[in-house]
N, CA, C, O and CB atoms as a CASP TS submission, in Angstrom:
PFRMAT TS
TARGET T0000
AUTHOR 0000-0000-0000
METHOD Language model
MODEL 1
PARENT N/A
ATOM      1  N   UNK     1       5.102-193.582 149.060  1.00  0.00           N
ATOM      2  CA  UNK     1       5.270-192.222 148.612  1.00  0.00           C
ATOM      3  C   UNK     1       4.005-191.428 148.920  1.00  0.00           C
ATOM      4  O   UNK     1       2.942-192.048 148.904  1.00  0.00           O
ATOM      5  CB  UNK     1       5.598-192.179 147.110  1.00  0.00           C
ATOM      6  N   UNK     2       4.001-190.038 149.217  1.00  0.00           N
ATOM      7  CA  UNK     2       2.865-189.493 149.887  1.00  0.00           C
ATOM      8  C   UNK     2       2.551-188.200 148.780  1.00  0.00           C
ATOM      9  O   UNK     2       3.355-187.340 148.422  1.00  0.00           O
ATOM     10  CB  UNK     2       3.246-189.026 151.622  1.00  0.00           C
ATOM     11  N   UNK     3       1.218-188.344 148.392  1.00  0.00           N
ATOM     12  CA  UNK     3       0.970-186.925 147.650  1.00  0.00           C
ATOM     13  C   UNK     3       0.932-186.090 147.960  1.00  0.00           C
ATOM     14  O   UNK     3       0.761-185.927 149.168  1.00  0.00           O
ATOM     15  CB  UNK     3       0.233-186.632 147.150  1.00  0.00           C
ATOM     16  N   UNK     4       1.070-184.918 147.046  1.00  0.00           N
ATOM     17  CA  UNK     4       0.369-183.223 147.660  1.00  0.00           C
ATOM     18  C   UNK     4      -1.024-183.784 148.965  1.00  0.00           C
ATOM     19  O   UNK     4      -1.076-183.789 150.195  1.00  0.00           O
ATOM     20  CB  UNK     4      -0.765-181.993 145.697  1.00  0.00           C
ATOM     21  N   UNK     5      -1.786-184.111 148.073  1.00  0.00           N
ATOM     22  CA  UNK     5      -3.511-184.499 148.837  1.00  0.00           C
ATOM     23  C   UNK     5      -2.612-185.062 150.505  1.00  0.00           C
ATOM     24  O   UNK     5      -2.524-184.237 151.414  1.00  0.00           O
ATOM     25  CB  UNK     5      -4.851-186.492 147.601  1.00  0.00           C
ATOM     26  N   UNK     6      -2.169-186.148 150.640  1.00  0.00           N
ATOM     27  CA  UNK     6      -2.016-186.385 151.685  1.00  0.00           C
ATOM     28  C   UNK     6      -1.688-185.561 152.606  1.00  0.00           C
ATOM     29  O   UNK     6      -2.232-185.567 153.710  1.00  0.00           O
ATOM     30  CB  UNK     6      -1.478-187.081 151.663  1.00  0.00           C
ATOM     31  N   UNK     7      -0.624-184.635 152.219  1.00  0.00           N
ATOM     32  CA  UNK     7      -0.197-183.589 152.665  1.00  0.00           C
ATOM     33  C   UNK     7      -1.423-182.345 153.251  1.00  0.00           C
ATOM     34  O   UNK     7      -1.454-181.717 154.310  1.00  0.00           O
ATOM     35  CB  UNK     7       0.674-183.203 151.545  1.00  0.00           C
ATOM     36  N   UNK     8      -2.364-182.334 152.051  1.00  0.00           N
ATOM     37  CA  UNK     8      -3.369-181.318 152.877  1.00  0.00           C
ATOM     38  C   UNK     8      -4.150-182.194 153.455  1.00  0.00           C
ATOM     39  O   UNK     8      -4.438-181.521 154.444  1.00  0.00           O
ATOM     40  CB  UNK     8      -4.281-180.231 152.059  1.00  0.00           C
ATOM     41  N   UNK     9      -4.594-182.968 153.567  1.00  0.00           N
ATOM     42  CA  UNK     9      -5.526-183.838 154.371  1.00  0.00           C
ATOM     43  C   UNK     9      -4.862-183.841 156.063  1.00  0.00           C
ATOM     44  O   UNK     9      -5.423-183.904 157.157  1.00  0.00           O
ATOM     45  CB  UNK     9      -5.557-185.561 153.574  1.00  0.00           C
ATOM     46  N   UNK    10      -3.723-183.763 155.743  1.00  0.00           N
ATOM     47  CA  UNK    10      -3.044-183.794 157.072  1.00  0.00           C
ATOM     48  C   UNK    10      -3.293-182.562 157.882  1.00  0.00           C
ATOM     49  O   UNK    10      -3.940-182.386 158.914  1.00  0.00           O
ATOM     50  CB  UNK    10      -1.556-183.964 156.906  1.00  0.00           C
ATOM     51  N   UNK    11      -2.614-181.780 157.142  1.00  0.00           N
ATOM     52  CA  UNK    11      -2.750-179.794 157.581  1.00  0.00           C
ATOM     53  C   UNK    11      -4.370-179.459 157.890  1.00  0.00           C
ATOM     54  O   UNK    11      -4.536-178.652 158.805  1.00  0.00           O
ATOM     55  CB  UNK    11      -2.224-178.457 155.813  1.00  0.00           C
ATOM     56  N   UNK    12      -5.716-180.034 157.174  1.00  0.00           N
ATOM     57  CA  UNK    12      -7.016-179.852 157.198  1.00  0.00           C
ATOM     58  C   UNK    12      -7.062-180.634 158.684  1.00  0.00           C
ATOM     59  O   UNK    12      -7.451-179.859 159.558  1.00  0.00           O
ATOM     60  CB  UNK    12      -7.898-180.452 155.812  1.00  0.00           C
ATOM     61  N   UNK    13      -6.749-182.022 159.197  1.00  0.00           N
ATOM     62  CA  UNK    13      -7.004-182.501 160.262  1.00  0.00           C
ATOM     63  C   UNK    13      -6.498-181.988 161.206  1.00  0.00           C
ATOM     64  O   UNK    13      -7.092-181.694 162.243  1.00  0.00           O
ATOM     65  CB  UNK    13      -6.842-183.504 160.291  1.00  0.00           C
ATOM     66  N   UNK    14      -4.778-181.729 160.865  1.00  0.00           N
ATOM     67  CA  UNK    14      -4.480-180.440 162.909  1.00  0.00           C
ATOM     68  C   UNK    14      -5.602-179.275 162.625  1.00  0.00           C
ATOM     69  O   UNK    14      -6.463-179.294 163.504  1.00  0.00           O
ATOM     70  CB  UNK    14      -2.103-179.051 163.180  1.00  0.00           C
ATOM     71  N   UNK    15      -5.798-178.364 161.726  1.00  0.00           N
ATOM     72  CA  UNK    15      -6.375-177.348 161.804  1.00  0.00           C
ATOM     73  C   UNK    15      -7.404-177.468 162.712  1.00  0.00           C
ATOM     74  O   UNK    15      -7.345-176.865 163.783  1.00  0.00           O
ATOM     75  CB  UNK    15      -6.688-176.964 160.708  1.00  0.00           C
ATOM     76  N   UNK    16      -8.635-178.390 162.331  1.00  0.00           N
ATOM     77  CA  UNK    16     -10.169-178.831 162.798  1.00  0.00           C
ATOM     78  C   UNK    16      -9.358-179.541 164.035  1.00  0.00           C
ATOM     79  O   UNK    16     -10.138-180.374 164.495  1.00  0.00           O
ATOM     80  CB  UNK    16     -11.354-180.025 161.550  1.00  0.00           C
ATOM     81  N   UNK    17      -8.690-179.558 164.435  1.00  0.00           N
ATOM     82  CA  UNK    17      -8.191-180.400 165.659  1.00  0.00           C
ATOM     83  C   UNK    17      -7.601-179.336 166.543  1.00  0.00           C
ATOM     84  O   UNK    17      -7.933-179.354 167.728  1.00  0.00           O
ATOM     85  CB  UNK    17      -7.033-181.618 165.277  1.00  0.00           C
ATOM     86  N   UNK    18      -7.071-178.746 166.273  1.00  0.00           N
ATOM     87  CA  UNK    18      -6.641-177.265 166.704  1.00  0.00           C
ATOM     88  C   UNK    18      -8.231-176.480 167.017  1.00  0.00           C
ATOM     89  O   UNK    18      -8.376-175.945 168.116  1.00  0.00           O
ATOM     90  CB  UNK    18      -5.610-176.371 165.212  1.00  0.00           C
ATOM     91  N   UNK    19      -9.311-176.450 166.070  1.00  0.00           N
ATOM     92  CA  UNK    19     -10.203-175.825 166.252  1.00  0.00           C
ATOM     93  C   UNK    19     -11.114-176.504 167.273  1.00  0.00           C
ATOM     94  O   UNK    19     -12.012-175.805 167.739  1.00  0.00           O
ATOM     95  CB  UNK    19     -10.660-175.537 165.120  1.00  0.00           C
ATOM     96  N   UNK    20     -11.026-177.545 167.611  1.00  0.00           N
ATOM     97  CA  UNK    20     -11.858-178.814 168.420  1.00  0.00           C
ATOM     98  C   UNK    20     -11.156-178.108 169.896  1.00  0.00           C
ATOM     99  O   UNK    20     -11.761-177.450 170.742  1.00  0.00           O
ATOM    100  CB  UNK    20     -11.285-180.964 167.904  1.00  0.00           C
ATOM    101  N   UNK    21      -9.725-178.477 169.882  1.00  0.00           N
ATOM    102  CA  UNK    21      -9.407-177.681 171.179  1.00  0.00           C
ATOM    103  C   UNK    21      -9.573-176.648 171.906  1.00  0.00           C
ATOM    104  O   UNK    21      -9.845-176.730 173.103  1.00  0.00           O
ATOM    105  CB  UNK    21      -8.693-177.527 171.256  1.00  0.00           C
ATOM    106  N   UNK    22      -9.406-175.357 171.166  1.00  0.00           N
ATOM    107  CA  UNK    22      -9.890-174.384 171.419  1.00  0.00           C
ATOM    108  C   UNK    22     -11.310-174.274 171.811  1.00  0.00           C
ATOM    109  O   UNK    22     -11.833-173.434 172.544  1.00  0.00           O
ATOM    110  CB  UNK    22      -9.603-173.791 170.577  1.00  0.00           C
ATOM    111  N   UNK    23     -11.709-175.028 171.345  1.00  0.00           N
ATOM    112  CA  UNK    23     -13.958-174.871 171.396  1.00  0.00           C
ATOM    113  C   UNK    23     -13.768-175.477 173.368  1.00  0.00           C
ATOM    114  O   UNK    23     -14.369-174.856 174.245  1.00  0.00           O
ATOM    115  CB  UNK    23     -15.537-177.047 169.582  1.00  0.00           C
ATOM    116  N   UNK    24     -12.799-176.803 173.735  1.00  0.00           N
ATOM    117  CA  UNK    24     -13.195-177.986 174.534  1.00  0.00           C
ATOM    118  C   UNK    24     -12.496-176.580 175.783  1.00  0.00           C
ATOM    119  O   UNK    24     -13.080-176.327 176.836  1.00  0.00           O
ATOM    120  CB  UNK    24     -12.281-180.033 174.156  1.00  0.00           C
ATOM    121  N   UNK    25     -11.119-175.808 175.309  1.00  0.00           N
ATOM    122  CA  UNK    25     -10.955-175.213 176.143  1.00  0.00           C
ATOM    123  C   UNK    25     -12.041-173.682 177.042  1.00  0.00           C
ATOM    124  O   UNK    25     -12.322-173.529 178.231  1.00  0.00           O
ATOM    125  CB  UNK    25      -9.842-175.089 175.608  1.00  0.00           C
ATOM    126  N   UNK    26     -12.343-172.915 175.951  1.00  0.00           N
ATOM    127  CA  UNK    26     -13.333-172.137 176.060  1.00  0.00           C
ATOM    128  C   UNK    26     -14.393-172.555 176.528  1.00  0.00           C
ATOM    129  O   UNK    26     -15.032-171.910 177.360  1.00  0.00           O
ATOM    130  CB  UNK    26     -13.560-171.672 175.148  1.00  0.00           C
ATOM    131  N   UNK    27     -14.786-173.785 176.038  1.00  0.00           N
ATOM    132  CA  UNK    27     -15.990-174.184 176.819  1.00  0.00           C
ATOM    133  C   UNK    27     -15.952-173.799 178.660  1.00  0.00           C
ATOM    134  O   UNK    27     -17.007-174.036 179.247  1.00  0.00           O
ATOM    135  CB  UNK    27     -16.093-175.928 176.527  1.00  0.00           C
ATOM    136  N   UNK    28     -15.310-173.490 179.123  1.00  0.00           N
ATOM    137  CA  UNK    28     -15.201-173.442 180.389  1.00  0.00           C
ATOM    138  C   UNK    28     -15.610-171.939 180.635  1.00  0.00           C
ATOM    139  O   UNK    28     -16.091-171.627 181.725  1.00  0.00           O
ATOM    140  CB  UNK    28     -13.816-173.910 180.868  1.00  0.00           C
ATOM    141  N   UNK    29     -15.420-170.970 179.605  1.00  0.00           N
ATOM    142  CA  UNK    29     -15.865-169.646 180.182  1.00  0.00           C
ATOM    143  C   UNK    29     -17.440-169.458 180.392  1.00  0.00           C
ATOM    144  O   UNK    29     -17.922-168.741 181.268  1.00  0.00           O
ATOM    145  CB  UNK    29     -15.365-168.521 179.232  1.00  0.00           C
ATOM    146  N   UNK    30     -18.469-170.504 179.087  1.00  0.00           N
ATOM    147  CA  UNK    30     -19.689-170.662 179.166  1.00  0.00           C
ATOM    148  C   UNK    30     -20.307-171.108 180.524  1.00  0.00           C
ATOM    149  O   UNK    30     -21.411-170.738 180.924  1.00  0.00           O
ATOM    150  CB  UNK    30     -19.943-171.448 178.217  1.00  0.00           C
ATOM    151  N   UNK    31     -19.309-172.099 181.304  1.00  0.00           N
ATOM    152  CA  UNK    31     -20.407-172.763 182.274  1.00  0.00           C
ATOM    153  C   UNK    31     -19.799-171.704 183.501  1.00  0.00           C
ATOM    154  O   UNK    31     -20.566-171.696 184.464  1.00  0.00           O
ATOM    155  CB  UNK    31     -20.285-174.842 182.604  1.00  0.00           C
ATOM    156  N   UNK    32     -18.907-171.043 183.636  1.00  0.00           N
ATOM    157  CA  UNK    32     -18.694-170.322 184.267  1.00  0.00           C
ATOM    158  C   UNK    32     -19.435-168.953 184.183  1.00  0.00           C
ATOM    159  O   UNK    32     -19.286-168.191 185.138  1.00  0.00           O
ATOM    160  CB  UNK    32     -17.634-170.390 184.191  1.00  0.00           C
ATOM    161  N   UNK    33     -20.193-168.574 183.171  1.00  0.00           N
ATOM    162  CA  UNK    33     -21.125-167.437 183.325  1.00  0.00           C
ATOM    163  C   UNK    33     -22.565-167.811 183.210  1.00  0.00           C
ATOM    164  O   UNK    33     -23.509-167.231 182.674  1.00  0.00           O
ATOM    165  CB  UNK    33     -20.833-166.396 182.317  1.00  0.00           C
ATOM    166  N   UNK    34     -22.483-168.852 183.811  1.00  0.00           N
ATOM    167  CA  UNK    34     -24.189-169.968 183.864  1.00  0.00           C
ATOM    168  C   UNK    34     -24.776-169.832 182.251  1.00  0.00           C
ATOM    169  O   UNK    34     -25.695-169.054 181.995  1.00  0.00           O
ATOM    170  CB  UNK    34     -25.886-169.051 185.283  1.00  0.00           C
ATOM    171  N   UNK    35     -24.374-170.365 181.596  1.00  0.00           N
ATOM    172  CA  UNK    35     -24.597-170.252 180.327  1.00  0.00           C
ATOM    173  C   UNK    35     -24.229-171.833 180.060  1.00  0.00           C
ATOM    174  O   UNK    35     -23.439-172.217 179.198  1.00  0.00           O
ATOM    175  CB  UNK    35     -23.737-169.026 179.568  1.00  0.00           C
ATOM    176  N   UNK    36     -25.020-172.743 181.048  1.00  0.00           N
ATOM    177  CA  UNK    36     -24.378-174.041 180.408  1.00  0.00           C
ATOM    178  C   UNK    36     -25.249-174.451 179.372  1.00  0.00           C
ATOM    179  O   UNK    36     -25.096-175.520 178.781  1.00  0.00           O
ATOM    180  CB  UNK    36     -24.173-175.269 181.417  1.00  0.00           C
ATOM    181  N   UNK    37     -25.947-173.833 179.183  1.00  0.00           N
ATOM    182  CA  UNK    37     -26.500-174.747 177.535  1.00  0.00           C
ATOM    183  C   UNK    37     -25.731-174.245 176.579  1.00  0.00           C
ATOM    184  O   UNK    37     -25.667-175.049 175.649  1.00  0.00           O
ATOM    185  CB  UNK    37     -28.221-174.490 176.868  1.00  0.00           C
ATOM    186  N   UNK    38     -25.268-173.517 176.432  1.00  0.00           N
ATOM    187  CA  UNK    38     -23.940-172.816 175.136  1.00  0.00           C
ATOM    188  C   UNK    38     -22.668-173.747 175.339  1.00  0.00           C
ATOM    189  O   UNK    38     -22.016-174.023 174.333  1.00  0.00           O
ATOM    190  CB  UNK    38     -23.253-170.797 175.528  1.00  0.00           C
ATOM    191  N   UNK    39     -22.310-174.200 176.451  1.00  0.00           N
ATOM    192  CA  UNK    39     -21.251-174.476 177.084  1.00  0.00           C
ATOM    193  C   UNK    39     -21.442-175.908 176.740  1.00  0.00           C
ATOM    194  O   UNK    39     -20.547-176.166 175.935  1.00  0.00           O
ATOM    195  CB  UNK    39     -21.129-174.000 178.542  1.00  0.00           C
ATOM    196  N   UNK    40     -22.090-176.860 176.927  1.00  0.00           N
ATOM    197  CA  UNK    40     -22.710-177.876 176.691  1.00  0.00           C
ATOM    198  C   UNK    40     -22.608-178.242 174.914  1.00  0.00           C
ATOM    199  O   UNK    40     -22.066-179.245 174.451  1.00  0.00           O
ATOM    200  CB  UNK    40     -24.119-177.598 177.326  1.00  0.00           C
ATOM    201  N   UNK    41     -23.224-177.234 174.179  1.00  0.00           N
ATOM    202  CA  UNK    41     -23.332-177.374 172.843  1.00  0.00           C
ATOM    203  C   UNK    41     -22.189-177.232 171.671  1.00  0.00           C
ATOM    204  O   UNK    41     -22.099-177.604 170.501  1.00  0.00           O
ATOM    205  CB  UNK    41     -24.219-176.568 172.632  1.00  0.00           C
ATOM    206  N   UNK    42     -20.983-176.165 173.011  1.00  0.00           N
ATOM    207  CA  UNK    42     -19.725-176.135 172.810  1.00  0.00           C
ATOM    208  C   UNK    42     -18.946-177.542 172.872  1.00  0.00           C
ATOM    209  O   UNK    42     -18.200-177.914 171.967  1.00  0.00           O
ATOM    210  CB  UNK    42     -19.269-175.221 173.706  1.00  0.00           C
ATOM    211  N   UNK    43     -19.186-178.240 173.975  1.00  0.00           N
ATOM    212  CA  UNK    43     -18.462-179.103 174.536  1.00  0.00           C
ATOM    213  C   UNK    43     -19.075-180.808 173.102  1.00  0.00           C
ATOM    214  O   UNK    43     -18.284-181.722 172.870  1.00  0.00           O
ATOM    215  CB  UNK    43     -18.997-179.076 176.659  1.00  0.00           C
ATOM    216  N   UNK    44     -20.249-180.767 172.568  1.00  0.00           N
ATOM    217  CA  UNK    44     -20.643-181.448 171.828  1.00  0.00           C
ATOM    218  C   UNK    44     -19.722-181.031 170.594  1.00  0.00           C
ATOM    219  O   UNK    44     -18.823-181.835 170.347  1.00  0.00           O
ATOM    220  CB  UNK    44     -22.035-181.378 171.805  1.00  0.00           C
ATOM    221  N   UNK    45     -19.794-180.010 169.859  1.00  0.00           N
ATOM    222  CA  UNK    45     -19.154-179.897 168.570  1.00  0.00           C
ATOM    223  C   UNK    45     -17.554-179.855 168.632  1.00  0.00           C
ATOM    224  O   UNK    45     -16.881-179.776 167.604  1.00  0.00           O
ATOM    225  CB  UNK    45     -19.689-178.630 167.894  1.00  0.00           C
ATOM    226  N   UNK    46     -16.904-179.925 170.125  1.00  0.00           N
ATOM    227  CA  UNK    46     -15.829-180.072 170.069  1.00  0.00           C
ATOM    228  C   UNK    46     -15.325-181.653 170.062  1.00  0.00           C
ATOM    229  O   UNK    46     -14.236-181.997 169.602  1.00  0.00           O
ATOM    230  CB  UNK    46     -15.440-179.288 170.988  1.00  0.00           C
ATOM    231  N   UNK    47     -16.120-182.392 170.542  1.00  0.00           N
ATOM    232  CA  UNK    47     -15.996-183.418 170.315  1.00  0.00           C
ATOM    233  C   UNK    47     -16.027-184.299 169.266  1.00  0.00           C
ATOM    234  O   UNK    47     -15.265-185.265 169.238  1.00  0.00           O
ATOM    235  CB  UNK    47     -16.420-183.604 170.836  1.00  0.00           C
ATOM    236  N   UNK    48     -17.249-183.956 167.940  1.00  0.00           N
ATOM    237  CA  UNK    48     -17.487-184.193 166.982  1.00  0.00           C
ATOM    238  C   UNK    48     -16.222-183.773 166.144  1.00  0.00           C
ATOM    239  O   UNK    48     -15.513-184.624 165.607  1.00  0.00           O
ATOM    240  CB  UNK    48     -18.656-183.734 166.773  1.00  0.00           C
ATOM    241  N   UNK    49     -15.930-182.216 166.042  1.00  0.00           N
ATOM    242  CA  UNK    49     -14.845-181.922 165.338  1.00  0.00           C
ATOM    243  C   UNK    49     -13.675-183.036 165.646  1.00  0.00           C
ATOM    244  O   UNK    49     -13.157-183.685 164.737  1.00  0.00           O
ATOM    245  CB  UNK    49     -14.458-180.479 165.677  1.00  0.00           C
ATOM    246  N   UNK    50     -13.331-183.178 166.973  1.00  0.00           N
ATOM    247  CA  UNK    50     -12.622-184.062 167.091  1.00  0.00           C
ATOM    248  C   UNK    50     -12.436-185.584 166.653  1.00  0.00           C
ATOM    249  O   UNK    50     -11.328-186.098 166.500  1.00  0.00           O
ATOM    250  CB  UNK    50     -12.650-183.935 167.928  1.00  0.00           C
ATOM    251  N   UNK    51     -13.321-186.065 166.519  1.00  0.00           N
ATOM    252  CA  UNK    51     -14.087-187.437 165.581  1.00  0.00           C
ATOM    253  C   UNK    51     -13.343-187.070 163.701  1.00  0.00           C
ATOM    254  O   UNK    51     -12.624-187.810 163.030  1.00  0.00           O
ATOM    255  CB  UNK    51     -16.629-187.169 165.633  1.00  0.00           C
ATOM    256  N   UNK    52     -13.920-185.611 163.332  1.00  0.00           N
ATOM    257  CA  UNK    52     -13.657-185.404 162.398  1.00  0.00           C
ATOM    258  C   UNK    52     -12.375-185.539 161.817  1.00  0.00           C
ATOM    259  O   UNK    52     -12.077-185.985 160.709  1.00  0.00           O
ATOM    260  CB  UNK    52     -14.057-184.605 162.356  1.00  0.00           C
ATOM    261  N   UNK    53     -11.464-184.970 162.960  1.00  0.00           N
ATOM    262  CA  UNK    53      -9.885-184.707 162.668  1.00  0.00           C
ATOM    263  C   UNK    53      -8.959-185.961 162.901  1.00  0.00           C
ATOM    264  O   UNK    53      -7.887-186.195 162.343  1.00  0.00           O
ATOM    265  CB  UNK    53      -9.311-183.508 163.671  1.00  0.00           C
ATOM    266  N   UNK    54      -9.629-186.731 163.873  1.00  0.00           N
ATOM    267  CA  UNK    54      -9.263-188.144 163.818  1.00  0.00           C
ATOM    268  C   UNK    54      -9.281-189.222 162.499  1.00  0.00           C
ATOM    269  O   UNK    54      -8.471-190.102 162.210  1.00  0.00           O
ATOM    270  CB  UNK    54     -10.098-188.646 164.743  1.00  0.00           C
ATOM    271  N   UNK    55     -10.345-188.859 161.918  1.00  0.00           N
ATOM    272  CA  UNK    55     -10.879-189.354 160.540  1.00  0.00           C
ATOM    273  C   UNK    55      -9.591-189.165 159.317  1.00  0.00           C
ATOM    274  O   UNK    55      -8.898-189.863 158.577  1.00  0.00           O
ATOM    275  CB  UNK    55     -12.384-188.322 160.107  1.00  0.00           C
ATOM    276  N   UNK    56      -9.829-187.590 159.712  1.00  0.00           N
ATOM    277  CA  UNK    56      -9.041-187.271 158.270  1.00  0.00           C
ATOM    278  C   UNK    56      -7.570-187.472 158.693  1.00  0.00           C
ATOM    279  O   UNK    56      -6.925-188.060 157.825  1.00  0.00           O
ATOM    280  CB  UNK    56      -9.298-185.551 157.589  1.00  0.00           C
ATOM    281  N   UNK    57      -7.088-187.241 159.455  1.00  0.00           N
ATOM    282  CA  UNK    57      -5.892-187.900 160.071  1.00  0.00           C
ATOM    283  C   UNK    57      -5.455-189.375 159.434  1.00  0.00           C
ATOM    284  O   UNK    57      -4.355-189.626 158.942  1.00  0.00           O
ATOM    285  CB  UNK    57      -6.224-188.078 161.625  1.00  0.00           C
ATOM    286  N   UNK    58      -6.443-190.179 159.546  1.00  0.00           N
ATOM    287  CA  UNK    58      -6.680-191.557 159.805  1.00  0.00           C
ATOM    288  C   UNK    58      -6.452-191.879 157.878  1.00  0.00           C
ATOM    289  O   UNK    58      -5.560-192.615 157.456  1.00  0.00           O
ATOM    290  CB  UNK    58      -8.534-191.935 160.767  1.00  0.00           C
ATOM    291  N   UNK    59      -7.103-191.407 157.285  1.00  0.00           N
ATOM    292  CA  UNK    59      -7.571-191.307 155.969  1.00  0.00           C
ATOM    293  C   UNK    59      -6.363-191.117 155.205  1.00  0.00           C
ATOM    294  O   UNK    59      -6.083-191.871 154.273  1.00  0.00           O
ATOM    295  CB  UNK    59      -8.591-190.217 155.757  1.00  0.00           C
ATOM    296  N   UNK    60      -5.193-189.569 155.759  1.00  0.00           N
ATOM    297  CA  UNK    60      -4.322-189.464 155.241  1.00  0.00           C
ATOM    298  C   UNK    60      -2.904-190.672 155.395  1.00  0.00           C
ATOM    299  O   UNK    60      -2.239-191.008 154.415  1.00  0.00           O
ATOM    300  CB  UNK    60      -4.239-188.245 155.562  1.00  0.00           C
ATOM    301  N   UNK    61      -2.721-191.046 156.410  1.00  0.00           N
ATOM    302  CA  UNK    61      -2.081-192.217 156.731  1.00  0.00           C
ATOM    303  C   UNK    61      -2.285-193.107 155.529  1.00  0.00           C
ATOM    304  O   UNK    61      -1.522-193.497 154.645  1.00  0.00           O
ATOM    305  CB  UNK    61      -2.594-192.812 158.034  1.00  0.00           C
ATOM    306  N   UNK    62      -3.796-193.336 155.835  1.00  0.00           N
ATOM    307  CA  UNK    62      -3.693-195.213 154.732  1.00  0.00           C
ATOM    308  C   UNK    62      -3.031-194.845 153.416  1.00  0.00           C
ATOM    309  O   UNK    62      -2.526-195.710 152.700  1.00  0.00           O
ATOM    310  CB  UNK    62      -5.669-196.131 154.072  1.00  0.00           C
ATOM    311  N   UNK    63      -3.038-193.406 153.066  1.00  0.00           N
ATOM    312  CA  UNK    63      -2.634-193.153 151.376  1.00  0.00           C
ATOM    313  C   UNK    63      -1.569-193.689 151.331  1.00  0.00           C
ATOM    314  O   UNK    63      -0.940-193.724 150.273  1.00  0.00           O
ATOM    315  CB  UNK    63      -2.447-191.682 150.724  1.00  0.00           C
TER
END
């Protein structure tokens, strides 16, 4: 049986996973206006977020 909590834990992980994408996609306008250190720092926190959303993903399952 799955709680409310599981339920937002779920909705919190697409969100930040949704937000991870968007960062990994955009990242491309940075290195395209030679701005790769923004682009770069983009491409790091999209990845991390992504770590994140995997987590809580992961977290809501075992409940």
């Amino acid at each position: 049986m799955t709680s409310p909590r599981d339920g937002r834990e779920r909705l919190l992980a697409i969100l930040v996973a949704g937000v991870a994408v968007v960062l990994l996609v955009s990242s491309v306008t940075w290195f395209a206006s030679d701005r790769a250190v923004v682009g770069v720092a983009q491409l790091f926190l999209a990845v991390v977020l992504a770590g994140v959303a995997a987590s809580l993903y992961r977290r809501a399952q075992r409940r």
